[in-house]
MDTraj code that builds the backbone (N, CA, C; nanometers):
import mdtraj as md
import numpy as np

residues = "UNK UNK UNK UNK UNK UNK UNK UNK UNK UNK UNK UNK UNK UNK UNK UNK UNK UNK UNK UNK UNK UNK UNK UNK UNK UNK UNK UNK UNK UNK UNK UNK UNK UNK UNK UNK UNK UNK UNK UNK UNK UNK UNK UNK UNK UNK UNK UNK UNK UNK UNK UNK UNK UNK UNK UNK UNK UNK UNK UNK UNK UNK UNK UNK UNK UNK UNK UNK UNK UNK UNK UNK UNK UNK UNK UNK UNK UNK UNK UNK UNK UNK UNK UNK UNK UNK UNK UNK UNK UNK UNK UNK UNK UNK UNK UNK UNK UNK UNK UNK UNK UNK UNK UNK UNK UNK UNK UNK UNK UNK UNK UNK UNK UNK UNK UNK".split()
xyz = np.array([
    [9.3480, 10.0957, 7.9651],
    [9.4722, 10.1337, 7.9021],
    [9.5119, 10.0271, 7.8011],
    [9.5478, 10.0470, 7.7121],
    [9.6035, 9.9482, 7.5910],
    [9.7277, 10.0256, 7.5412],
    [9.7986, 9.8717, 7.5495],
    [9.9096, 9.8528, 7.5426],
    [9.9600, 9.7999, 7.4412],
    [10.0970, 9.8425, 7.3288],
    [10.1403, 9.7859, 7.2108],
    [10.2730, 9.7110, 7.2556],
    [10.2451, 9.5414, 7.2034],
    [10.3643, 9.4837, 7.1986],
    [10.3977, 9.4077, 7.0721],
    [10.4724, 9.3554, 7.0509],
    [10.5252, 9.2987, 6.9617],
    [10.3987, 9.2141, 6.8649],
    [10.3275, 9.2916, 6.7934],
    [10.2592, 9.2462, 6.7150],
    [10.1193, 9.1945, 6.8126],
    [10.0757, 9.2603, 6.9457],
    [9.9938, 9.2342, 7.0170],
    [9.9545, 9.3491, 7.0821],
    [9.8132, 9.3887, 7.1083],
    [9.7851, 9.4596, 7.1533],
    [9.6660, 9.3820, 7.2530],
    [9.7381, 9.4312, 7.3955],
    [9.6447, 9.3962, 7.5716],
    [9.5622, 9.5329, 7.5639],
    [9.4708, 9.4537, 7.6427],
    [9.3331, 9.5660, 7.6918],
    [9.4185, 9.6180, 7.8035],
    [9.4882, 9.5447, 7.8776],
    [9.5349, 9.5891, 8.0105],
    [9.6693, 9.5309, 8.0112],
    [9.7371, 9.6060, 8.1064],
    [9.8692, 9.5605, 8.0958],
    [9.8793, 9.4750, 8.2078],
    [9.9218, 9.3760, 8.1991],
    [9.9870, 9.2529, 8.3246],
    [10.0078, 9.3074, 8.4394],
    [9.9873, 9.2145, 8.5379],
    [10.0155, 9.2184, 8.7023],
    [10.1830, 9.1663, 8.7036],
    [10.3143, 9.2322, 8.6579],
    [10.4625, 9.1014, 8.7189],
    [10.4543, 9.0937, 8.8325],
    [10.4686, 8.9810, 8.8792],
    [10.5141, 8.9419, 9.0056],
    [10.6841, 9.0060, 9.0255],
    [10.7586, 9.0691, 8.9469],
    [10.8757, 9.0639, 8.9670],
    [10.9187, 9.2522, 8.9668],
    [10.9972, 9.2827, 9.0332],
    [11.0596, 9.4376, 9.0113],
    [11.1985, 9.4264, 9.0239],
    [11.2277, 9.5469, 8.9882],
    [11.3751, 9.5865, 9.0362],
    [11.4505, 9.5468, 9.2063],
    [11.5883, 9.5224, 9.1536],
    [11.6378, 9.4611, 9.2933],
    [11.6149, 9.2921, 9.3662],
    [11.4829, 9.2380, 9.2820],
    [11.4444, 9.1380, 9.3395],
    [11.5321, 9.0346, 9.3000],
    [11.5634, 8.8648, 9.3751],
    [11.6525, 8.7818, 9.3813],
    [11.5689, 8.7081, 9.3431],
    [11.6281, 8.6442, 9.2477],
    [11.5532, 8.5625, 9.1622],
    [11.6519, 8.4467, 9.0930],
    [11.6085, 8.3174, 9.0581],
    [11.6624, 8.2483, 9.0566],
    [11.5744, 8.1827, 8.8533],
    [11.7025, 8.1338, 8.7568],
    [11.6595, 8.0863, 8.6445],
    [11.5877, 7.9398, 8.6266],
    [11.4841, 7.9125, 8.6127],
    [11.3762, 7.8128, 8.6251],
    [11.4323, 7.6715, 8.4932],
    [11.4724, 7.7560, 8.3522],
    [11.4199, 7.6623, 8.2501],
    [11.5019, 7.7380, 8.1950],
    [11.5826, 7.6642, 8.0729],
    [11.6587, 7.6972, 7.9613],
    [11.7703, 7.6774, 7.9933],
    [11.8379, 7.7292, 7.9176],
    [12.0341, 7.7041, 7.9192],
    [12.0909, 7.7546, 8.0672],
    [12.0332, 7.8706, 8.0879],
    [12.0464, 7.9085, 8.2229],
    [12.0744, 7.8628, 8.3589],
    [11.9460, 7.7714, 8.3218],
    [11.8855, 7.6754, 8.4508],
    [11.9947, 7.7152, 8.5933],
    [11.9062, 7.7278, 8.7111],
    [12.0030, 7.7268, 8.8519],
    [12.0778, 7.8431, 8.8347],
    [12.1002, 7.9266, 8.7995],
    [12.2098, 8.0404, 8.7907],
    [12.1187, 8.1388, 8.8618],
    [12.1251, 8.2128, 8.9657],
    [12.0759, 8.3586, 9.0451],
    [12.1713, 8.4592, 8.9785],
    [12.0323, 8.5783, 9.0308],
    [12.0929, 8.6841, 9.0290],
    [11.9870, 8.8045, 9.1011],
    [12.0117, 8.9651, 9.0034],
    [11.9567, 9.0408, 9.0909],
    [11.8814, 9.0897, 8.9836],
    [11.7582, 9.1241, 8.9471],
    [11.6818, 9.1805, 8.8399],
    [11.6977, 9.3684, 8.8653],
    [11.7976, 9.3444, 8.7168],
    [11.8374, 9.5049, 8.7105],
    [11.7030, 9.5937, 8.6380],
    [11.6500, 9.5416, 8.5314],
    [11.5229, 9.6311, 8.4780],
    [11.3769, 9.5204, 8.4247],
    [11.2996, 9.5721, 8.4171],
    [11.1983, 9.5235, 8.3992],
    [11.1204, 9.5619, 8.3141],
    [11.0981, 9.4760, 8.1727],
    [11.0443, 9.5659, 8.0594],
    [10.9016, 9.4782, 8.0370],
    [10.7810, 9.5720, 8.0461],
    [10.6887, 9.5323, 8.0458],
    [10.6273, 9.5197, 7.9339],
    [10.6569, 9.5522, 7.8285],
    [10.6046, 9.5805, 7.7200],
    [10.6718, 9.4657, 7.6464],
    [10.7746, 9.3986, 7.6625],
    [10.8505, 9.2757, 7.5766],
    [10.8248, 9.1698, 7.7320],
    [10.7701, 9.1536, 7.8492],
    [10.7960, 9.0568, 7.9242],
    [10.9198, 9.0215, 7.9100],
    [11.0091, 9.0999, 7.9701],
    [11.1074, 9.0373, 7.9733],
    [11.1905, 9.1035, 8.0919],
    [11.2942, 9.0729, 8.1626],
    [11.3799, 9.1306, 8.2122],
    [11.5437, 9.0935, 8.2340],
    [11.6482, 9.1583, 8.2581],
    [11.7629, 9.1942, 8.2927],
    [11.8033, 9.1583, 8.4234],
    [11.8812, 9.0352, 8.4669],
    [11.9441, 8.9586, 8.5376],
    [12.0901, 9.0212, 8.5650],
    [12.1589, 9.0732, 8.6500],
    [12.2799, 9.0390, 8.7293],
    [12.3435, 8.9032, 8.6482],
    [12.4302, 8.8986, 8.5507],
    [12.5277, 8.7324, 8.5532],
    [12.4181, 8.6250, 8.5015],
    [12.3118, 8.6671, 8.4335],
    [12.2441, 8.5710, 8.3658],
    [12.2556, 8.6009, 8.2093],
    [12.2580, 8.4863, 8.1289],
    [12.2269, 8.5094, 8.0020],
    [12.3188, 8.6449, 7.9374],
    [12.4334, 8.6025, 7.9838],
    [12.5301, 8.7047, 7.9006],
    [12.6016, 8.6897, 7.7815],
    [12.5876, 8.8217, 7.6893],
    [12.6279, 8.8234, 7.5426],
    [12.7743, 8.8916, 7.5434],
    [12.8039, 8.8393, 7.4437],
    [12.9315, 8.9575, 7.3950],
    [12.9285, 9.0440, 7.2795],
    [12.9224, 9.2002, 7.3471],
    [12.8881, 9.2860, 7.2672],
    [13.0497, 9.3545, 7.1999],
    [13.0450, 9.3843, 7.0853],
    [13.1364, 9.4262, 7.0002],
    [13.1475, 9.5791, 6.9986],
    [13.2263, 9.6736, 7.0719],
    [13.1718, 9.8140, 7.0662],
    [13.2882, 9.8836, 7.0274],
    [13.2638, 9.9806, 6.9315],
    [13.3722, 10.0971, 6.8593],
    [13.4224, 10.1940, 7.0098],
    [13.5490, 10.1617, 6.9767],
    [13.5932, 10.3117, 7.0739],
    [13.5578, 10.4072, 7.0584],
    [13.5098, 10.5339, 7.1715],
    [13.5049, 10.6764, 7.2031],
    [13.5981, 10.7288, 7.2852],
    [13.5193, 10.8657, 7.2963],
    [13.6340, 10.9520, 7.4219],
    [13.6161, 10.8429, 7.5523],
    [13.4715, 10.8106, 7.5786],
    [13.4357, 10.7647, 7.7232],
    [13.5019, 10.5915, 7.7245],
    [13.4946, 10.5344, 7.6251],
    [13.4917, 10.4013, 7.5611],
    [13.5952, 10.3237, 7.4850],
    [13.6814, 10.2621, 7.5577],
    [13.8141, 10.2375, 7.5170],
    [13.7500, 10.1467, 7.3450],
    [13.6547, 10.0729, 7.3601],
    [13.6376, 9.9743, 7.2885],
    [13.6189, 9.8553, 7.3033],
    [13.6326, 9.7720, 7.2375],
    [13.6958, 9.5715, 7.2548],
    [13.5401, 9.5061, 7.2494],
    [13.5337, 9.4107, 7.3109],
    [13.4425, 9.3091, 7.3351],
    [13.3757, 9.3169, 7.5181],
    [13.2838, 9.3218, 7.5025],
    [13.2365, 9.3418, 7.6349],
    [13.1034, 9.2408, 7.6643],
    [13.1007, 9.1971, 7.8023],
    [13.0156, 9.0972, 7.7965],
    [12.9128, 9.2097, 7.9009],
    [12.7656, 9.1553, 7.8346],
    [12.6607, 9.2167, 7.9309],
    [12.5343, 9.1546, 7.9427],
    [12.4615, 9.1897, 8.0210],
    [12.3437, 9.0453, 8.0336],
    [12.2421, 9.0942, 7.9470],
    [12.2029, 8.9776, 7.8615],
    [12.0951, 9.0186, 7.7730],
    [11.9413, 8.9935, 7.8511],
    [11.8271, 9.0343, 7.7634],
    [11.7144, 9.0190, 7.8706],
    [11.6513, 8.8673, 7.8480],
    [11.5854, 8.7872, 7.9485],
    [11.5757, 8.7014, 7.9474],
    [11.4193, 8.7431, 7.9564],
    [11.2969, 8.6177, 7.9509],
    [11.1729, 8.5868, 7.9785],
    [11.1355, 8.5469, 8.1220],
    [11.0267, 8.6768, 8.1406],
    [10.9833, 8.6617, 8.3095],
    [10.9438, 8.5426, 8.3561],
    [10.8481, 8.4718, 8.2402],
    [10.8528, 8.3391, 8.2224],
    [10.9354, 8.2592, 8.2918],
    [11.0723, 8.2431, 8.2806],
    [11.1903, 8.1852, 8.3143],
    [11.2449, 8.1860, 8.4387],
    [11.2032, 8.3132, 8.5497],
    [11.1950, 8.3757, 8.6517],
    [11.1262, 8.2970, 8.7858],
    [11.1952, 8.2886, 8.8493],
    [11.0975, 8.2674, 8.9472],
    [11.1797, 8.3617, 9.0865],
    [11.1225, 8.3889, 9.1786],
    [11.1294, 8.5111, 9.2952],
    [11.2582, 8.3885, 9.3921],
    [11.3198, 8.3915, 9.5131],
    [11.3868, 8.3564, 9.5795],
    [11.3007, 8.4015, 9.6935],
    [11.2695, 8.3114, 9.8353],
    [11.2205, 8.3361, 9.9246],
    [11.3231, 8.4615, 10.0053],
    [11.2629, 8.5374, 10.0430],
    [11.3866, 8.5874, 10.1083],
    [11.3623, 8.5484, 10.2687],
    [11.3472, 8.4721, 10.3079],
    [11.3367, 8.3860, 10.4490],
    [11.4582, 8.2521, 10.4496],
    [11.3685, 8.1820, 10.3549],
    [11.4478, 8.0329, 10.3232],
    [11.5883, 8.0430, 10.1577],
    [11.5734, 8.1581, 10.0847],
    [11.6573, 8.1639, 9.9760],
    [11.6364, 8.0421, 9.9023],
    [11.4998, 7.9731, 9.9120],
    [11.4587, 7.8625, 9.7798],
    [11.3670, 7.9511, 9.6454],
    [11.3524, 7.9171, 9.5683],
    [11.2259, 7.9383, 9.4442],
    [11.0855, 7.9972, 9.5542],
    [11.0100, 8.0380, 9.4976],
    [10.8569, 8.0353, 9.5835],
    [10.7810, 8.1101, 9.4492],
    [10.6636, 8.1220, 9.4899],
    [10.5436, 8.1445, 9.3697],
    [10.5576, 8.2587, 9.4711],
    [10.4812, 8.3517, 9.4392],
    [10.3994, 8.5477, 9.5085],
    [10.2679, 8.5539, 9.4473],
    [10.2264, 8.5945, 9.5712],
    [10.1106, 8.6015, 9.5989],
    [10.0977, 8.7363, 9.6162],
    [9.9234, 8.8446, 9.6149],
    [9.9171, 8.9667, 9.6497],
    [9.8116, 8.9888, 9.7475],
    [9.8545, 9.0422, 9.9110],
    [9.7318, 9.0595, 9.9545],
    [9.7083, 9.1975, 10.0373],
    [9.6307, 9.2384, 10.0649],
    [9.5733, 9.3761, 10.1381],
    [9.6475, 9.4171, 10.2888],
    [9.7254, 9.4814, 10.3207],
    [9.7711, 9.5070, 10.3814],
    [9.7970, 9.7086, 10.4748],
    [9.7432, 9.7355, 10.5153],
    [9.7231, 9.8459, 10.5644],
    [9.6531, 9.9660, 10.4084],
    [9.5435, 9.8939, 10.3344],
    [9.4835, 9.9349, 10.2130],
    [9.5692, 9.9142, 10.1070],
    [9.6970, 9.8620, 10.1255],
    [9.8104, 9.8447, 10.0196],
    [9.8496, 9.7338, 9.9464],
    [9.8391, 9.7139, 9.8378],
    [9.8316, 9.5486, 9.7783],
    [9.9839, 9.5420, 9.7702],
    [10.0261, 9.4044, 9.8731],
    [10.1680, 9.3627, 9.8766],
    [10.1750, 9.2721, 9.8530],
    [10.3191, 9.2419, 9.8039],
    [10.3555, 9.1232, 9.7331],
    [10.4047, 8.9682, 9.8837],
    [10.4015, 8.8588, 9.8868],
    [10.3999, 8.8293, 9.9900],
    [10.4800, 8.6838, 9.8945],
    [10.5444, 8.6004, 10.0326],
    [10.6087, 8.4945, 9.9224],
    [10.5233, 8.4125, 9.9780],
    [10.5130, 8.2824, 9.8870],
    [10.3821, 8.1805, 9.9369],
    [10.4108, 8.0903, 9.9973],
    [10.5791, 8.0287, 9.9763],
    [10.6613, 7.9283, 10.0930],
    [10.6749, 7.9967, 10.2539],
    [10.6540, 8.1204, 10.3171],
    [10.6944, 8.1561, 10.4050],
    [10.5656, 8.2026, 10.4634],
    [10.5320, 8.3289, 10.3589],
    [10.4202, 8.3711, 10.3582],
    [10.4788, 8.5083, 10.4323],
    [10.6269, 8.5573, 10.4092],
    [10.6804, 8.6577, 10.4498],
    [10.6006, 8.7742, 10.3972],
    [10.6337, 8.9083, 10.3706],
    [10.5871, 9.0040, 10.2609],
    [10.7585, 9.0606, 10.2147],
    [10.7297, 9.0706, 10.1249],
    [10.8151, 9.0799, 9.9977],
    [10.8106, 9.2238, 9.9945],
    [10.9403, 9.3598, 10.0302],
    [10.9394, 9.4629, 10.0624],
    [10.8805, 9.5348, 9.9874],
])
top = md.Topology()
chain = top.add_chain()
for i, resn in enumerate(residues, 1):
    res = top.add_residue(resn, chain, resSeq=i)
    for name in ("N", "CA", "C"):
        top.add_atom(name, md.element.get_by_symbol(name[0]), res)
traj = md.Trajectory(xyz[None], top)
């Protein structure tokens, strides 16, 4: 399968270690130390959407639904930047993938829990 990104084209598209819902904590940048909850996951820009990370203020015209004003919302950050939260100990941890009833699961590598 090949995949178009930003002026790059993969033979194959990436393994993320990361999905929706997962607790994750900001590694590097302005961010640094700030958690949250990874709302989307865009594979095609590596990037994803944090809960209370890396928030902009967006400028939006009123509608029927949409009063208007200034609204703050989280912009997408680099998976890069990401790292998983144990969900045992609630520190950083690396993920790992291993075979599990024929099913490749995600597992954390400080605990060595499996990652739902």
């Amino acid at each position: 399968m090949i995949t178009k990104s930003k002026n790059k084209i993969r033979r194959f598209a990436p393994k993320l270690n990361l999905k929706k819902g997962d607790q994750v904590i900001v590694i590097s940048g302005d961010q640094k130390g700030k958690k949250g909850e990874v709302q989307k996951v865009m594979k095609e820009t590596l990037k994803a959407i944090v809960t209370d990370v890396n928030m902009v203020k967006r400028h939006t015209k009123p509608t029927n639904n949409n009063p208007g004003g200034i609204r703050e919302i989280p912009a997408p950050i680099y998976i890069s930047k990401l790292m998983l939260l144990d969900p045992k100990s609630g520190e950083p941890t690396r993920v790992g993938r291993r075979t599990e009833n024929g099913k490749s699961v995600r597992y954390a590598k400080k605990s060595g829990q499996t990652i739902k």
